[in-house]
Residue frames as a rotation matrix with the C-alpha (Angstrom) as fourth column:
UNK 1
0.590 0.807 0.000 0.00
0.807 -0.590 0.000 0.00
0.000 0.000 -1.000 0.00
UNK 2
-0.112 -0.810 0.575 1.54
0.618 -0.510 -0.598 3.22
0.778 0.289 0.558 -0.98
UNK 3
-0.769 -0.337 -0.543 2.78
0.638 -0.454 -0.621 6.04
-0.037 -0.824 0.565 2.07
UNK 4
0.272 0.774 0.571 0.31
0.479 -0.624 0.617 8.54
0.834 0.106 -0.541 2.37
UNK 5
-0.764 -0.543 0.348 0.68
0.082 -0.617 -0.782 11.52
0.639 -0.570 0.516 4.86
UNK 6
0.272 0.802 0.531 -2.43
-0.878 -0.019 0.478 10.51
0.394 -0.596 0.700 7.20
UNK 7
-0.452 0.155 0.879 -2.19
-0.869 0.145 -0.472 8.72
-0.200 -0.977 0.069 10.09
UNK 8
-0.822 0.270 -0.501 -3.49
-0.105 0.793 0.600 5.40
0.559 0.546 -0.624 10.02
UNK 9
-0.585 0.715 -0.383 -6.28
0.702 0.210 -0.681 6.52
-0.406 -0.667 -0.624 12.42
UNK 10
-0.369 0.215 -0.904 -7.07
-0.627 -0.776 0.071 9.02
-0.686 0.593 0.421 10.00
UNK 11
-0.659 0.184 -0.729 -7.38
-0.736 0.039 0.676 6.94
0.153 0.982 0.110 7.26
UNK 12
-0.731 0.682 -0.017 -9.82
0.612 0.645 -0.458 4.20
-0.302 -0.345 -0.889 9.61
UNK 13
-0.829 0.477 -0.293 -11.56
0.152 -0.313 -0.938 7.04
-0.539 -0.821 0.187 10.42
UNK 14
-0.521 0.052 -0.852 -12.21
-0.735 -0.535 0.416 8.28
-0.434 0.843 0.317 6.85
UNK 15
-0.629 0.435 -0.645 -13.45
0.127 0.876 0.466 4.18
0.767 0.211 -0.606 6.28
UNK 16
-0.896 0.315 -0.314 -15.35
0.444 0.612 -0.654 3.92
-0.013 -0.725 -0.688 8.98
UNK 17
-0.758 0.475 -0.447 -17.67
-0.470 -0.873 -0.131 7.06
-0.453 0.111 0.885 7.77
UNK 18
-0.481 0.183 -0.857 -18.87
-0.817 0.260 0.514 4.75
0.317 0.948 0.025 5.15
UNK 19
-0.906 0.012 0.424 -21.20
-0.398 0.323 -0.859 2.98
-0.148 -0.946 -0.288 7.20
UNK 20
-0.921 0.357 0.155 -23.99
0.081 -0.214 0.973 1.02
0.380 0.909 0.168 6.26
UNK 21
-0.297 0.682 -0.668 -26.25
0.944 0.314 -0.099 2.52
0.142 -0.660 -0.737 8.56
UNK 22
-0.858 -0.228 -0.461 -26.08
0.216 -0.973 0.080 5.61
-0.467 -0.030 0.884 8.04
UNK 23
0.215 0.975 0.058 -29.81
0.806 -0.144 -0.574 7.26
-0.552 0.171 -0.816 7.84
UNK 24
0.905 0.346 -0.247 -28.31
-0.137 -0.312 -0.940 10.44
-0.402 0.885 -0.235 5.31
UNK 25
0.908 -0.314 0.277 -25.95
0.338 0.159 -0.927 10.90
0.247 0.936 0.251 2.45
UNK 26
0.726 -0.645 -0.238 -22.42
0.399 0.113 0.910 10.80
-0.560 -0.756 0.339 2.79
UNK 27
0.959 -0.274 -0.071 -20.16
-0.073 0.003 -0.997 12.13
0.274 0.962 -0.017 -0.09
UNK 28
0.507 -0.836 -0.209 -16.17
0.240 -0.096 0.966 11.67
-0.828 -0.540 0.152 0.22
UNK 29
0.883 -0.345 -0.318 -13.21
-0.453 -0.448 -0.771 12.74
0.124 0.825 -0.552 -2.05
UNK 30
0.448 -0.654 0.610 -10.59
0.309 0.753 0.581 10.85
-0.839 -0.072 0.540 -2.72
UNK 31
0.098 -0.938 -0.333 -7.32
-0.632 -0.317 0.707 10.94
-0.768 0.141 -0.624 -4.84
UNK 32
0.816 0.307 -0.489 -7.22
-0.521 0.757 -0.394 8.60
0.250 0.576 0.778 -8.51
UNK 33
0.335 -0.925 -0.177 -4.19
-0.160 0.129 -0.979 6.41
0.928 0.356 -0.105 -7.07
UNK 34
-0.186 -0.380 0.906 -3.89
-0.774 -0.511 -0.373 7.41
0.605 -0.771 -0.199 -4.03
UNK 35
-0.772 -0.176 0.611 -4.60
-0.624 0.393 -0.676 5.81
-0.121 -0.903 -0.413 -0.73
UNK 36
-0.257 0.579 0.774 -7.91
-0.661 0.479 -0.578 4.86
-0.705 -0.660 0.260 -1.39
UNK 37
-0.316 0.229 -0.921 -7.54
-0.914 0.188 0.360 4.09
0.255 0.955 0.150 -4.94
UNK 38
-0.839 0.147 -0.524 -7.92
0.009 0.966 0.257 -0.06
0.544 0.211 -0.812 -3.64
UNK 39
-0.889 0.396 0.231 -10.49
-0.171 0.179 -0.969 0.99
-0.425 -0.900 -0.091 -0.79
UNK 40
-0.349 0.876 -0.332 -13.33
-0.937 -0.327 0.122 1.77
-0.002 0.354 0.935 -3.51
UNK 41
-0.395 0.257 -0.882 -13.54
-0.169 0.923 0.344 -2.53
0.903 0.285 -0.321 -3.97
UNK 42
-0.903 -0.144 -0.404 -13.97
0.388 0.129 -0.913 -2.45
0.183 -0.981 -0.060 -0.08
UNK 43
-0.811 0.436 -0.390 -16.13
-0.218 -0.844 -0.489 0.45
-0.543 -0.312 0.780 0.02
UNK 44
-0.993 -0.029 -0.110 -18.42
-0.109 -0.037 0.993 -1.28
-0.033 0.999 0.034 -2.62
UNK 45
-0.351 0.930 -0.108 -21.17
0.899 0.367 0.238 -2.60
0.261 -0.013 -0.965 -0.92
UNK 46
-0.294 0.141 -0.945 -21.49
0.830 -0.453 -0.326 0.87
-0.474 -0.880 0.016 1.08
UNK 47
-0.851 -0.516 -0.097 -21.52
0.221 -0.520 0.825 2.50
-0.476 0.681 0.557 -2.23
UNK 48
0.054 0.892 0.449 -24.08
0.520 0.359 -0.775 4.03
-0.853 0.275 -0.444 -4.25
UNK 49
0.889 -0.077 0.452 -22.30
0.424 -0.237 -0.874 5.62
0.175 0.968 -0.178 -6.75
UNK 50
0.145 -0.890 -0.431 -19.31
0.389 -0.349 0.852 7.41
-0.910 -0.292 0.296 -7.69
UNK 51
0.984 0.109 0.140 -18.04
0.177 -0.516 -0.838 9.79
-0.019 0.849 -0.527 -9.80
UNK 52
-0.244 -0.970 0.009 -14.37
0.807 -0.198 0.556 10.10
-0.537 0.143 0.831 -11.55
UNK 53
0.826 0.111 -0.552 -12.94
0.216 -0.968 0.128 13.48
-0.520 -0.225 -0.824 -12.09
UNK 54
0.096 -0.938 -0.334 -10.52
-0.919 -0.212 0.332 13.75
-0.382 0.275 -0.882 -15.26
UNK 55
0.868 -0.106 -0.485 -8.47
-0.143 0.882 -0.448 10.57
0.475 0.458 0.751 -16.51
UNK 56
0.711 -0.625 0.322 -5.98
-0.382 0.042 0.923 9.16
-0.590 -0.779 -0.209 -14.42
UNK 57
0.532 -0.846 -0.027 -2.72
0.224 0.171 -0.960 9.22
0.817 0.505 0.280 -17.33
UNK 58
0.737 -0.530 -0.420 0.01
0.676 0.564 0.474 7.89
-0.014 -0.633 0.774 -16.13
UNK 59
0.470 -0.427 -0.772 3.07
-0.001 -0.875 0.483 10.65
-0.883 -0.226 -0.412 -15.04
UNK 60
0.909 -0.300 -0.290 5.40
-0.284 0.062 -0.957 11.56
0.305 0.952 -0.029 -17.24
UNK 61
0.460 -0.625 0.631 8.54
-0.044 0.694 0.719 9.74
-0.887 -0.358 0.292 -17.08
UNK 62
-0.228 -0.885 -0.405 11.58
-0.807 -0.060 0.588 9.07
-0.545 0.461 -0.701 -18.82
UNK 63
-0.699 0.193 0.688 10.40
0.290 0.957 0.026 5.29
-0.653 0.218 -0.725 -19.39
UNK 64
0.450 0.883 0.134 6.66
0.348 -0.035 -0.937 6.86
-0.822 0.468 -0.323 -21.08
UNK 65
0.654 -0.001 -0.756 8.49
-0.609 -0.594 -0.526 9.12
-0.449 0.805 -0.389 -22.99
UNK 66
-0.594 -0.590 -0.547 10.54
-0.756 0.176 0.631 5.94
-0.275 0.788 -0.550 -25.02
UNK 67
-0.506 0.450 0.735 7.78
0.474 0.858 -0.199 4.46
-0.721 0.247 -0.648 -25.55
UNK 68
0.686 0.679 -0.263 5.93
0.076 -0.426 -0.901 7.12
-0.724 0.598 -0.344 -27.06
UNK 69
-0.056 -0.646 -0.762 9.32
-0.842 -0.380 0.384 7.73
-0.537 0.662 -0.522 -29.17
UNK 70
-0.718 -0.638 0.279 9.38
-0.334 0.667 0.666 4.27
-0.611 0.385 -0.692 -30.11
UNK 71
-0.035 0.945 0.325 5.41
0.772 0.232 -0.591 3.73
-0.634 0.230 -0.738 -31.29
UNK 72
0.680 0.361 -0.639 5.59
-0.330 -0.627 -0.706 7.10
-0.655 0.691 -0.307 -32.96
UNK 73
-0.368 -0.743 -0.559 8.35
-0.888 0.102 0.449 5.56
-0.276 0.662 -0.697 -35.45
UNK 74
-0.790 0.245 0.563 6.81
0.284 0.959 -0.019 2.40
-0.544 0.145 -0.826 -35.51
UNK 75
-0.563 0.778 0.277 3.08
0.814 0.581 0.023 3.78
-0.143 0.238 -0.961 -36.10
UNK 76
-0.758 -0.162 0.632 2.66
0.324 -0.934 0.148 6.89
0.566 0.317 0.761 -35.14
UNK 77
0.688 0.720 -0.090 0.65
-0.066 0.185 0.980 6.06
0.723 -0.668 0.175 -32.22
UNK 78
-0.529 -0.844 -0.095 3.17
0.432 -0.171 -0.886 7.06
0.731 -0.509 0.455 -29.47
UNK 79
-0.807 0.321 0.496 1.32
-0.564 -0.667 -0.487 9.23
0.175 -0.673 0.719 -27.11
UNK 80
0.181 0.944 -0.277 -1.39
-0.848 0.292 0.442 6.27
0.498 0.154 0.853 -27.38
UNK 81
0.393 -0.285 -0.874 0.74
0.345 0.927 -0.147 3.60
0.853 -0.243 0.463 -26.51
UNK 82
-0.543 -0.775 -0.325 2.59
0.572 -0.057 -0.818 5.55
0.615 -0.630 0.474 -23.78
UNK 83
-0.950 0.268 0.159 -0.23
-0.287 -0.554 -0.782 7.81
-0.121 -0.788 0.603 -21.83
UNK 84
-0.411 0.887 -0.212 -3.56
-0.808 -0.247 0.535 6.88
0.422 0.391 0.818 -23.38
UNK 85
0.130 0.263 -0.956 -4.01
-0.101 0.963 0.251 2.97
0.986 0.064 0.151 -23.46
UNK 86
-0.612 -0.296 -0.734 -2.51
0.463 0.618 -0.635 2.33
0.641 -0.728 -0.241 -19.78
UNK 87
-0.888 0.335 0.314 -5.17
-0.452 -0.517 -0.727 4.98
-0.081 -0.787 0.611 -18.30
């Protein structure tokens, strides 16, 4: 699980909201990636919806950028093969 700068009673606490007893509506915000990126499978039954914000492409990087160099010579599909396809 990646580091995260909260407390691991912080980040219970932040699960534990997500109750399924809760009599109103709850909304939380989360990071794409981030800490809770695995909690949402957890969080599923408690869930009644969700909404993503954006597309979660992948940083840039020394590694993306030779792929995209190498696909755009190949095909010309570089920026597909190296930020598009893995989000």
């Amino acid at each position: 699980m990646p580091k995260s700068f909260y407390a691991e009673n912080e980040r219970q606490k932040f699960l534990d909201a997500f109750q399924s007893e809760l009599t109103r509506p709850l909304v939380g915000f989360a990071v794409m990636g981030g800490l809770f990126g695995e909690e949402s499978i957890w969080l599923a039954k408690r869930l009644v919806g969700a909404v993503v914000v954006g597309v979660g492409l992948p940083q840039l990087s020394l590694e993306r950028d030779l792929i995209r160099e190498y696909f755009d010579q190949k095909n010309g599909l570089g920026f597909e093969y190296a930020y598009t396809y893995p989000a």
